[in-house]
C-alpha positions in Angstrom: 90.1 38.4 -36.5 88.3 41.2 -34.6 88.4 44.5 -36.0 88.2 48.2 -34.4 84.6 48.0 -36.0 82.8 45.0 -34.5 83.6 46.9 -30.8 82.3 50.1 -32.2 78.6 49.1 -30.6 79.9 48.7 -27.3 81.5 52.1 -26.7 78.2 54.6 -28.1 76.7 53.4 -24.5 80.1 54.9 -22.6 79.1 58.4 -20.7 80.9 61.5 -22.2 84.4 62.2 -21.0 84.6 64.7 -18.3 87.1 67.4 -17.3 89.2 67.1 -14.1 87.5 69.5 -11.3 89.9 72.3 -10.0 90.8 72.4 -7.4 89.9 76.0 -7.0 86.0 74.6 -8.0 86.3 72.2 -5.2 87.1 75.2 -3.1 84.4 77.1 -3.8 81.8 74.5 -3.7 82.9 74.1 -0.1 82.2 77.7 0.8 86.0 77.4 2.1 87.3 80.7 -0.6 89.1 83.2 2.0 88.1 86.1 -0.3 84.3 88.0 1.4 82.3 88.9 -1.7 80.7 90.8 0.5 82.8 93.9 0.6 82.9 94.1 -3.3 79.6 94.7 -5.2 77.4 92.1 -7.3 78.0 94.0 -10.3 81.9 94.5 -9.9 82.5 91.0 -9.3 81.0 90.2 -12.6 83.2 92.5 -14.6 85.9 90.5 -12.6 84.9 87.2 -13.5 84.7 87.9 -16.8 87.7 89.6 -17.2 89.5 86.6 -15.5 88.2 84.7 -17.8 88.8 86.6 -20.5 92.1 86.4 -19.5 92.3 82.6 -19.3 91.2 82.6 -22.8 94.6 84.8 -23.8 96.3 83.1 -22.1 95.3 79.3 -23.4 95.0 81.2 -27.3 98.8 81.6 -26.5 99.8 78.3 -25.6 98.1 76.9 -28.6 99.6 79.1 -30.9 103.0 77.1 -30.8 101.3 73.9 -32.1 100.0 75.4 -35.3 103.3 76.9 -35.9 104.9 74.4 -37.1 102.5 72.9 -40.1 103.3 74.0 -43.5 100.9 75.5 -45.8 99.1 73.9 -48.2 98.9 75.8 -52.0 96.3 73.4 -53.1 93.7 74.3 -50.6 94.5 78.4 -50.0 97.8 79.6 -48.3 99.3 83.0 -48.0 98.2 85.6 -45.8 94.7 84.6 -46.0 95.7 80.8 -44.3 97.7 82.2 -41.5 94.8 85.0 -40.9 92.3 81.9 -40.4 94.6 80.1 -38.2 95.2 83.0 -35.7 91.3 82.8 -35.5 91.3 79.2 -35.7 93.1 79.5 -32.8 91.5 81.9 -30.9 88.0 79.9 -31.0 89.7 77.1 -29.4 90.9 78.9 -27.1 87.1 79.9 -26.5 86.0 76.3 -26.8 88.5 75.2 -24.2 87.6 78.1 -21.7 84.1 77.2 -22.0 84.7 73.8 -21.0 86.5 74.4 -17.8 89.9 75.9 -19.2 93.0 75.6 -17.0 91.4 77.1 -13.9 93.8 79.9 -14.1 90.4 82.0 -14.3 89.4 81.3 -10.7 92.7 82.2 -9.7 93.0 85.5 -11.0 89.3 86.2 -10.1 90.2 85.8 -6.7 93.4 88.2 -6.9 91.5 91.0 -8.5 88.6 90.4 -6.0 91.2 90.8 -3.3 92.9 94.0 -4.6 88.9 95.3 -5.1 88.6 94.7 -1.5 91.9 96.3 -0.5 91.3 99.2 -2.5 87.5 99.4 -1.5 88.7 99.6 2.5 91.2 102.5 1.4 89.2 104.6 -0.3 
């Protein structure tokens, strides 16, 4: 009878899984974004990628909130205020870990929206 064990050898030479490409990436990549980054400066469009993205990270922290909602606390190992202190930064950090890896790709979304409101406001003013 094989075990779960005797295949562990053959998966360590599998490649890392990898995170579906958005499709907003693939857009970019092509050069086919509508927005001109031209109009708004290099150093504005930073602050606006990084605020997107900053965004994308609320936003994920608050869809995984829910999931830890729901498991009890444990008095042998801590609890009380302390516990659900740790799990709201628990949380938070995944939220970071998952928006480093690629997030949602609400980021490039909102990137482009506040790059095209810079751009409207830019040709008004």
């Amino acid at each position: 009878m094989e075990t779960a064990l005797s295949h562990a050898g053959s998966y360590a030479s599998l490649p890392a899984p990898r995170l579906p490409v958005s499709a907003d990436a693939m857009r970019r990549a092509a050069g086919t974004d509508a927005v001109d980054d031209g109009k708004v400066g290099a150093a504005m469009r930073e602050t606006l990628r990084k605020k997107a993205s900053e965004f994308e990270e609320v936003f994920i922290g608050q869809m995984l909130t829910p999931l830890f909602e729901g498991i009890e606390v444990d008095d042998t190992f801590g609890g009380g205020h302390g516990e659900e202190m740790f799990r709201s930064m628990l949380t938070q950090e995944y939220a970071k870990q998952v928006n480093r890896r690629g997030g949602f790709g609400l980021a490039d979304s909102v990137y482009r929206e506040l790059l095209r409101a810079q751009e409207t406001s830019h040709g008004q003013g």
